[in-house]
N, C-alpha and C positions, 0 to 999 in steps of 0.2 A: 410780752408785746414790745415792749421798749428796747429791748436786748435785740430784737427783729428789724424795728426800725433802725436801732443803728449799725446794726450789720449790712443792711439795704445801704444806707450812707455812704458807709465805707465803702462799700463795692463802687458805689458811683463813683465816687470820689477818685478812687484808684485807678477804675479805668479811663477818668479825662485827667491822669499825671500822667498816661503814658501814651501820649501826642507825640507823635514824632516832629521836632522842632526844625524848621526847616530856616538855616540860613540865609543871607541875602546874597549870592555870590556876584549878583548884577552891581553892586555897593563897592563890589572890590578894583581897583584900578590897577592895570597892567601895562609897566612900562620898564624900558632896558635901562634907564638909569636909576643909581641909588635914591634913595626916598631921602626926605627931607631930615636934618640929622637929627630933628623933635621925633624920629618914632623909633617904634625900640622892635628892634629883630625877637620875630617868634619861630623861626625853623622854617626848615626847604619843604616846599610844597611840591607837585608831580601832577600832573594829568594826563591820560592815557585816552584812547581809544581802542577798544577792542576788534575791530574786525578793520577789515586792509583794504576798505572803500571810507573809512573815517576820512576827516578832516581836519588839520591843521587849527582850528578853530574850536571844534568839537575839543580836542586835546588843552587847551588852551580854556574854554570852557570847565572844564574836570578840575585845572589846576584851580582857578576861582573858585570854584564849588569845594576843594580842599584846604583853601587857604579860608574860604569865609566858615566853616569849622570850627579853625583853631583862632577864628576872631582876629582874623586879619583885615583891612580893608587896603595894602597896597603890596604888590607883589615883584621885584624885580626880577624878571625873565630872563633866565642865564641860557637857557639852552630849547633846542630841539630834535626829534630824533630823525633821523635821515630820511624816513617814508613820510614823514610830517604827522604820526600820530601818537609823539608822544612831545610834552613841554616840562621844565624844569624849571625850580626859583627859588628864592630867598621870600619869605612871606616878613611883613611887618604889620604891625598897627599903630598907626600914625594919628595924631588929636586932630 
């Protein structure tokens, strides 16, 4: 009986670890100049839009939602892509 109930345990247990943790990418700020020189570069983030009625901002969106991931909260935006559905950057995390 005991061996049952903690199997039952486990099981629960197991399946609330595996929540999908959802970022704050609202958190993250996007601007063309370098970030403050307290934060320390985590790598080039990307945002895309998949279909070719996107938005510039949707793309722009993706990149946030990429960069708050990798626990970034400021993103210096290098680039864009010509149709306006894709954005490029330097991600940092800044105190």
């Amino acid at each position: 009986m005991k061996s049952r109930l903690l199997l039952a345990t486990l099981l629960v247990l197991s399946a609330c670890s595996h929540q999908p943790i959802v970022p704050e990418a609202k958190n993250v700020e996007i601007k063309r100049e370098n970030p403050p020189s307290d934060c320390k570069e985590i790598g080039r983030v990307v945002g895309q839009v998949r279909t070719t009625s996107g938005s510039i901002q949707q793309a722009i969106d993706d990149m946030k939602l990429d960069a708050a991931r990798k626990g970034a909260n400021y993103v210096r935006m290098e680039s864009t892509g010509a149709m306006g559905t894709s954005a490029q950057g330097t991600a940092y995390q800044c105190p």
